[in-house]
C-alpha positions in Angstrom: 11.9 5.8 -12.5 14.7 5.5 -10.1 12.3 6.9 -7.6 10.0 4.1 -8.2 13.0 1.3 -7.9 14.0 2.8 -4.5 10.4 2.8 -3.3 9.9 -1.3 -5.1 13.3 -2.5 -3.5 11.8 -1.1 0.3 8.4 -1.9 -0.4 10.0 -5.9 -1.7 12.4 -5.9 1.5 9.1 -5.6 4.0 7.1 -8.2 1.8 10.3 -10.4 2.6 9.9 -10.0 6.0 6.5 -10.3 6.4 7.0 -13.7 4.1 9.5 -14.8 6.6 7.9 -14.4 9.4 5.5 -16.4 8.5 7.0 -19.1 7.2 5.4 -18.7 3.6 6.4 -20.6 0.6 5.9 -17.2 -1.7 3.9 -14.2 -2.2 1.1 -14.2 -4.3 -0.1 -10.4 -4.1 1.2 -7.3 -2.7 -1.5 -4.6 -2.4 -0.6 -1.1 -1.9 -2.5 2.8 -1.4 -0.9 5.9 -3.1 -2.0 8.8 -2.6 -2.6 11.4 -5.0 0.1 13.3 -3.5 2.5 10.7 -2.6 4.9 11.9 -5.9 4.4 8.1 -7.2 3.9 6.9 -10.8 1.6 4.1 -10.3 2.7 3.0 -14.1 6.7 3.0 -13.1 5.8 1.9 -9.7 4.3 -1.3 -11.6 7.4 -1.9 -14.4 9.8 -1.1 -11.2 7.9 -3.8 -9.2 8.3 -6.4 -12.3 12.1 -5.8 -12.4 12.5 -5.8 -9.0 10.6 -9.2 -8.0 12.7 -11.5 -9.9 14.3 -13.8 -7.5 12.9 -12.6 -4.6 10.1 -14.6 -3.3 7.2 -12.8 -4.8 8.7 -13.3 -7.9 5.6 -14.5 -9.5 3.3 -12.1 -7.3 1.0 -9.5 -8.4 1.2 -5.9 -7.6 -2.6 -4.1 -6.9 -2.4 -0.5 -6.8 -5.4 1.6 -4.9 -5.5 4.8 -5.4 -6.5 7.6 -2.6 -8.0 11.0 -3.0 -7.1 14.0 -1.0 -8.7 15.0 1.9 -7.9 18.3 3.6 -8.4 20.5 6.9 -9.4 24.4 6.3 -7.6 26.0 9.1 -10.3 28.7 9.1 -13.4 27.1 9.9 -12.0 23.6 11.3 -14.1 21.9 8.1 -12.8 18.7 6.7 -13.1 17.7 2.7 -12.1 15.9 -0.3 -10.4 18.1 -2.9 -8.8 18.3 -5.8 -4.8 17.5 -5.8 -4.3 21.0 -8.1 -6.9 22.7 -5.8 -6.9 22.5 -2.0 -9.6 24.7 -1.4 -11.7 24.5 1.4 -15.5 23.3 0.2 -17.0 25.5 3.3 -15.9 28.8 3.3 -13.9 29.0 0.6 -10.7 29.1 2.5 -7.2 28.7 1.2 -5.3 28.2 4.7 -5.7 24.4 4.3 -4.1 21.3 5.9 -3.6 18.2 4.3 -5.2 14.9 6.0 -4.7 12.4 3.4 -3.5 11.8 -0.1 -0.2 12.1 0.8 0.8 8.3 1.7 2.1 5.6 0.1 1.1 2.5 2.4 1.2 -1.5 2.1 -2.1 -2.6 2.7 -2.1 -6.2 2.2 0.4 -9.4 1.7 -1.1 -12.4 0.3 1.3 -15.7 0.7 1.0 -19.2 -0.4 2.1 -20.9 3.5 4.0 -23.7 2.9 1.9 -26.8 2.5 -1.2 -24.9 2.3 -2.3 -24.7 -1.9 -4.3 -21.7 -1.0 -3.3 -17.9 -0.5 -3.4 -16.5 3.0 -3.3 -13.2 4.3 -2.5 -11.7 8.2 -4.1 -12.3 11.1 -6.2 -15.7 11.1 -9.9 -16.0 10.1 -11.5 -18.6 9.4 -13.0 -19.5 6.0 -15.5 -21.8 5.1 -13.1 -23.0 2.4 -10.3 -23.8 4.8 -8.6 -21.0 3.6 -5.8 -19.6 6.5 -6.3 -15.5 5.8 -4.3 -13.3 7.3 -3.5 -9.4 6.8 -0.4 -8.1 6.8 0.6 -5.3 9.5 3.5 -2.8 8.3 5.5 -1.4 10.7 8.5 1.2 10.9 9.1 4.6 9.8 6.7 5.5 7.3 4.5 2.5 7.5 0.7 2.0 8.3 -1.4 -0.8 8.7 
């Protein structure tokens, strides 16, 4: 678990920035991809995230966890394809020499805040809603980070 709490206590630290930066009263959801390789519990990675969020300003926010399959690049014939975490086959030809091309990451995908005087939840960049909701989606950025 003290894997998870590093990962929760950098993962809280960009959701405060993002919250900052624009000016939100709190954060209702945090939505995030692991990968099936990314070496993260998705069940400690959740209790981690409950501890970790008191006091913070998404301390009443939900955590949504996505989960990604594994995708990989046969070095042999060039051919790309899903497989199996405990078998990264190539689907082609058979091929062992593989690449992975995804399943690996742990991203932030989405930041959902309450804006101050707005009732509703928003996300980054604006769209407009036919409920006068503000949306925006949330960009990561830094080492490690994707959009």
């Amino acid at each position: 678990m003290m894997h998870e709490l590093s990962i929760c206590q950098a993962l809280l630290i960009r959701v405060a920035e993002i919250a900052a930066v624009n000016g939100a009263a709190a954060v209702e959801r945090v939505t995030i991809e692991i990968g099936a390789l990314a070496g993260v519990d998705p069940a400690l990675l959740t209790a981690a995230f409950a501890v970790m969020r008191a006091g913070s300003c998404a301390a009443t926010a939900a955590l949504r966890i996505e989960s990604t399959g594994v995708r990989i690049e046969c070095l042999a014939c060039g051919t790309e394809s899903p497989a199996a975490p405990n078998r990264l086959i190539c689907t082609q030809c058979g091929g062992y020499r593989t690449r992975v091309v995804a399943g690996e990451d742990l991203r932030l995908r989405d930041v959902e805040l309450r804006l101050a005087g707005l009732p509703e939840l928003a996300q980054l960049p604006p769209v407009p809603e036919p409920s006068g909701l503000l949306r925006r989606r949330a960009r990561a950025s830094g080492p490690g980070a994707t959009a």
